[in-house]
DSSP file (Angstrom, degrees, kcal/mol; ACC not computed):
  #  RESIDUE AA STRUCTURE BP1 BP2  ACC     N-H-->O    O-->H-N    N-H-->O    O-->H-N    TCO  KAPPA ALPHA  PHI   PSI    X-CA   Y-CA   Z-CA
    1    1 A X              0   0    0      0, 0.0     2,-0.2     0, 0.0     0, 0.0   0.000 360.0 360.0 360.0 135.1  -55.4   56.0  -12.1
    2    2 A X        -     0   0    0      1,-0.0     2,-0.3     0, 0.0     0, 0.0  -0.450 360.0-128.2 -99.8 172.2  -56.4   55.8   -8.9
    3    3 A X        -     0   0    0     -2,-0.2     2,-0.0     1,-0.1    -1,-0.0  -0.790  27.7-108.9-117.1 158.6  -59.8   57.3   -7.8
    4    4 A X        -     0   0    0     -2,-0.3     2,-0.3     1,-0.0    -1,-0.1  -0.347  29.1-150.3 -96.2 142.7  -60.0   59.9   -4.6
    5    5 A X        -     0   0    0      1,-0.1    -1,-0.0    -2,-0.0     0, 0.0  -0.791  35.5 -75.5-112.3-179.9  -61.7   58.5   -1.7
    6    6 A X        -     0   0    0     -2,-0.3     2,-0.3     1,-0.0    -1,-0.1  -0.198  50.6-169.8 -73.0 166.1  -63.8   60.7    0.9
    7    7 A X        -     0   0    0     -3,-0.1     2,-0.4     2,-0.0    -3,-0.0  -0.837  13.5-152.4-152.6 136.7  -61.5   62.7    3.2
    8    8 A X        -     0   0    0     -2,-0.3     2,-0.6     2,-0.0    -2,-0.0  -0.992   4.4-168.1-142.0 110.6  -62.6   64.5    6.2
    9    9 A X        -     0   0    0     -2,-0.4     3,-0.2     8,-0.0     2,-0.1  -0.904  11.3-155.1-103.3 111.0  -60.4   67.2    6.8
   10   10 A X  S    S+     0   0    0     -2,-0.6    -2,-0.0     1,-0.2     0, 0.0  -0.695  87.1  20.3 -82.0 142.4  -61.7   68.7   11.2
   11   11 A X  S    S+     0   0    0      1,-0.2    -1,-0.2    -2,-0.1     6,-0.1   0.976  73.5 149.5  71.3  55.6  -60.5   72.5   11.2
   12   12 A X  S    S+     0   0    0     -3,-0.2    -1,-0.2     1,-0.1    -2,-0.1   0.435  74.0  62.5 -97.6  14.2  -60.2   73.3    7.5
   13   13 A X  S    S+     0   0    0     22,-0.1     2,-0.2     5,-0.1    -1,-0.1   0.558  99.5  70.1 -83.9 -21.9  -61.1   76.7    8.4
   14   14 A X  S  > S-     0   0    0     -3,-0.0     4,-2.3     1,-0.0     5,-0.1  -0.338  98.3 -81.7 -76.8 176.7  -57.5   77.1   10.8
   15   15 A X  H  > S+     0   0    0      2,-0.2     4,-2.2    -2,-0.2    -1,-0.0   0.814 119.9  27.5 -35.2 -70.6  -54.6   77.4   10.0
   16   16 A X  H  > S+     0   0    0      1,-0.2     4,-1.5     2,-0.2     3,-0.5   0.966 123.6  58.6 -73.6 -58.7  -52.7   73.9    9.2
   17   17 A X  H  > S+     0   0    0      1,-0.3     4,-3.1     2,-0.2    -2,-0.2   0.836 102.8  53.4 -58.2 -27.0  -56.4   72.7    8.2
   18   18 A X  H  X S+     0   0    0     -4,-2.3     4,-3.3     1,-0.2    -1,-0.3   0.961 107.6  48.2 -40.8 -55.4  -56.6   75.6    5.6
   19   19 A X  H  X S+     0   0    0     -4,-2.2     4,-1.4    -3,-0.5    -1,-0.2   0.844 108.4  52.4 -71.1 -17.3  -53.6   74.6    3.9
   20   20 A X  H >X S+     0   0    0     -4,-1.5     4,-2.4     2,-0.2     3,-0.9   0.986 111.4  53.3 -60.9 -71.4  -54.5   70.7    3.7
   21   21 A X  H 3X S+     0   0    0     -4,-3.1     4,-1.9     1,-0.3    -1,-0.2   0.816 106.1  45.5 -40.8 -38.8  -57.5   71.8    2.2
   22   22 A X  H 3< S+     0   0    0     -4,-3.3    -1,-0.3    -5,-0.2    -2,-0.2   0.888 111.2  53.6 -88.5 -20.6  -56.1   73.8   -0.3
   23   23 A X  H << S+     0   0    0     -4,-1.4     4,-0.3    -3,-0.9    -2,-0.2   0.543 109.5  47.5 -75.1 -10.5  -53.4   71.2   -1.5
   24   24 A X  H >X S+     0   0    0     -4,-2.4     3,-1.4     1,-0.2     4,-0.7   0.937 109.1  50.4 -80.0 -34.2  -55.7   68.5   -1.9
   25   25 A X  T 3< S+     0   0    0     -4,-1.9    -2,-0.2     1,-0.3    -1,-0.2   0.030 114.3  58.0 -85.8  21.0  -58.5   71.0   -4.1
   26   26 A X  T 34 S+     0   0    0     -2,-0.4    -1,-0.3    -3,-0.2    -3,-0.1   0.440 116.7  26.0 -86.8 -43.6  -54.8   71.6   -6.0
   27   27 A X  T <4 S+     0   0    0     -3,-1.4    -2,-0.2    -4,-0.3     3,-0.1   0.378 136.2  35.9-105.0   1.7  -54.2   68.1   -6.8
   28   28 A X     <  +     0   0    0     -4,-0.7    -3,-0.2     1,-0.1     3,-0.1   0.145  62.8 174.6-142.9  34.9  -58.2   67.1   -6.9
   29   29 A X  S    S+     0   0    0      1,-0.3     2,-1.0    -5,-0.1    -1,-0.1   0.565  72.0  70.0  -7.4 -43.7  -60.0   70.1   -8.4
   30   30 A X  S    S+     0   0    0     -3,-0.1    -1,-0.3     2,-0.0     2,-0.1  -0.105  73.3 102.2-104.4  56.0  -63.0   68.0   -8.3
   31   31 A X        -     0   0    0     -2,-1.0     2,-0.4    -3,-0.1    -2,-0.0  -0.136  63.8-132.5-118.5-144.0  -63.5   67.8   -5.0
   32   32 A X        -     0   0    0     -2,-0.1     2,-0.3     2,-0.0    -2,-0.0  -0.944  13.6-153.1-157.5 160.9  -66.2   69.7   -2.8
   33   33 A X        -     0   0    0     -2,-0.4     2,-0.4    -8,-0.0     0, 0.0  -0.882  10.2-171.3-163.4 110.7  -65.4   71.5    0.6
   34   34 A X              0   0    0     -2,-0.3    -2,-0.0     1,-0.1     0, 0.0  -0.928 360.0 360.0-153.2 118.9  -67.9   71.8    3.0
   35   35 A X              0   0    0     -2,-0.4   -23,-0.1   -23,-0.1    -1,-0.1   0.616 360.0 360.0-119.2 360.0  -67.6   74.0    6.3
């Protein structure tokens, strides 16, 4: 299994960034969100 590296999502509070955000915490529950 491969293991998540960091991701930096700019704009997860718009629109398109929203939705990124919420389809990786869909496929990576354990990840953390920080706005």
């Amino acid at each position: 299994m491969r293991s998540l590296k960091s991701i930096l999502v700019t704009g997860g509070a718009g629109f398109i960034g929203s939705h990124v955000v919420r389809l990786l915490l869909n496929k990576h529950p354990e990840a953390e969100v920080v706005n």
